[in-house]
N, C-alpha and C positions, 0 to 999 in steps of 0.2 A: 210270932205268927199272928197277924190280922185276925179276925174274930172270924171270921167265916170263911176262911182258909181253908182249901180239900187239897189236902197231901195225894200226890200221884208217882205213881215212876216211870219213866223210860232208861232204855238200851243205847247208852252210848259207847264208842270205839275203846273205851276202858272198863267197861260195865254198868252197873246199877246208877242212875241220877237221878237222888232224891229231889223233887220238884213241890210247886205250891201253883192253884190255882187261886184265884179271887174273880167272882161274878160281879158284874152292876143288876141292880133289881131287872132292867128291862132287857130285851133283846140286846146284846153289843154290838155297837158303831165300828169299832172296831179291836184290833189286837195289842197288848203290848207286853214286850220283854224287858226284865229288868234285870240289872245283872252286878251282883256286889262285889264290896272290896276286896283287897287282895288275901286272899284265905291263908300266906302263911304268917300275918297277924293278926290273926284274929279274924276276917272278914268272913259272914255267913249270909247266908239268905234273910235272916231276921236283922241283920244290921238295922239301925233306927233308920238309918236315911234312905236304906233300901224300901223298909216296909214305907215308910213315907213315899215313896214312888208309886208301890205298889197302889196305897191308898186313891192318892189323886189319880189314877188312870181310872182306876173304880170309878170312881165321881165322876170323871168324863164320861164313863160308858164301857168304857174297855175291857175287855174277856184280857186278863193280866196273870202272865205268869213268870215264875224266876226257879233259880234251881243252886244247890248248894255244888259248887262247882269239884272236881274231882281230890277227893280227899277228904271233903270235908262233911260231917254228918254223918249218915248213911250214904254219902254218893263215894262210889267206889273209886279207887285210880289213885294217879300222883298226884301232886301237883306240874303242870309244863308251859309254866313260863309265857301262859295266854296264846300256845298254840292247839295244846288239845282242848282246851276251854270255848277257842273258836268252834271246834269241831261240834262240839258238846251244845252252844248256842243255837249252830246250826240246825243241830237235830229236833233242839227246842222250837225250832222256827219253823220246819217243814211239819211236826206233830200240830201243831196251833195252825198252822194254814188249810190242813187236814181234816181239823175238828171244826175249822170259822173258816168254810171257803168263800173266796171273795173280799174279807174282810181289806182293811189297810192295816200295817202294822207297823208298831211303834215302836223303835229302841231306847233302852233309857239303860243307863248305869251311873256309879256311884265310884269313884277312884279308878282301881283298876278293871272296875267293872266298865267305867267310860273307853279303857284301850281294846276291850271281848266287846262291845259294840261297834267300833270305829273299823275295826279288823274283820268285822263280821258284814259291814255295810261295804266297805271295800272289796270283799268276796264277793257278793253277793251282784256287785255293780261289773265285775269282770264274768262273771255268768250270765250277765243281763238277765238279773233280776232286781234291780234295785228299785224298780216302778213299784214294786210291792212295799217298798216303806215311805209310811206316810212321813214320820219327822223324828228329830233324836232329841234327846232328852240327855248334856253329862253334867253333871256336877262332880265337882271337885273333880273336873278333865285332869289327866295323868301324862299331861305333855311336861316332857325332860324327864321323864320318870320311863318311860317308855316309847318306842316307834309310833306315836300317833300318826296313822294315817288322813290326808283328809277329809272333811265330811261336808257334808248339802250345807249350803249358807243361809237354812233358815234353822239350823241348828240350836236349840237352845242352850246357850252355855252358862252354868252357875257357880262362882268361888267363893269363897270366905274371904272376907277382907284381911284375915290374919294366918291364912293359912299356912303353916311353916314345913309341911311336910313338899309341898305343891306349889312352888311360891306364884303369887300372882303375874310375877313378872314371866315364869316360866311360860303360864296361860298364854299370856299376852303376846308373846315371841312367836310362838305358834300359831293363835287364832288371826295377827296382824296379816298376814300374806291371805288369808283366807275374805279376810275383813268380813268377820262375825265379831259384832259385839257379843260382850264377856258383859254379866250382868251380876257387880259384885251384891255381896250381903252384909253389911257392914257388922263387925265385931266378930262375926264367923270366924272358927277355926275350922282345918280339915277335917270335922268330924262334927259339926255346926254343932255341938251341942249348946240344945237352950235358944235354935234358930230353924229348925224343922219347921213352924208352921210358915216361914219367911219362902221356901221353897215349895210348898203345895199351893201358897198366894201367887205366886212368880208362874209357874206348870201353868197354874189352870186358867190365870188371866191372858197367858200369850197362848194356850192352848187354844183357845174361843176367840181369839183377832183371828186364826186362818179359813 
């Protein structure tokens, strides 16, 4: 948990989801969701590279929130294969537009956290709603590992240069049709440890070009 992290709950289509907010000192610019690895190894809300999302959105400005996805924690339900987890985003994304009307909001996730963003912007785009995200944020993208849908081409996308669970060339077969540059982090694995602050330098320098 980030140091001034307020635990919150909402009602999702499976019950209880344990959530986390994080404020910026001043008024927020805008929103963002973050959304972590796959919960049936291990992945939770306090993932390091989660909270590392968490942090840099803070820094930008952003009213930031994420939630331990069903099953895990205190959040109730199965696990389902990143369709109830859509569901579960979702709701996360209509309570935050609720509390910060108006705002722009940002999706970011981390593994399989990157396919519950991609899935959730794709929704959101057959609603016509997708004017409400300002940009995305995936690292360690979960292409060939999952249906990635695609996404906005000013997309931020981050790998490991050694990532063996995700291999770069997976990334690349994917994001090529798309023609988003893939912005590797050299000596990274899929779990960058010991390369976290490589990814809040990378967020917050291409955050502030747009």
């Amino acid at each position: 948990m980030n140091k001034f992290s307020k635990k919150f709950y909402l009602t999702g289509l499976a019950g209880k989801m344990e959530c986390l907010l994080d404020l910026p000192e001043d008024a927020p610019r805008g929103i963002a969701l973050v959304a972590h690895p796959h919960p049936l190894y291990g992945g939770t809300m306090e993932n390091k590279v989660t909270q590392t999302l968490a942090r840099t959105f803070v820094s930008l400005g952003y009213a930031t929130a994420r939630f331990n996805f069903r099953g895990v924690g205190e959040s109730e339900g199965e696990h389902d294969r990143g369709h109830g987890e859509v569901d579960d985003m979702q709701v996360m994304f209509n309570h935050m537009r609720e509390q910060y009307p108006g705002l722009p909001v940002a999706l970011s996730g981390f593994s399989f956290g990157t396919f519950v963003q991609a899935q959730l912007h794709a929704r959101l785009a057959a609603e016509g709603k997708a004017e409400a995200i300002e940009r995305m944020v995936l690292v360690g993208t979960a292409a060939g590992k999952w249906p990635m849908p695609a996404v906005p081409e000013d997309t931020i996308l981050i790998h490991g240069e050694q990532d063996d669970t995700i291999t770069l060339q997976m990334v690349f077969d994917w994001a090529r049709p798309l023609e988003i540059p893939v912005v590797v982090i050299p000596g990274a694995d899929h779990f960058f440890h010991r390369r976290l602050n490589p990814i809040k330098n990378l967020v917050t320098q291409m955050w502030r070009r747009t």
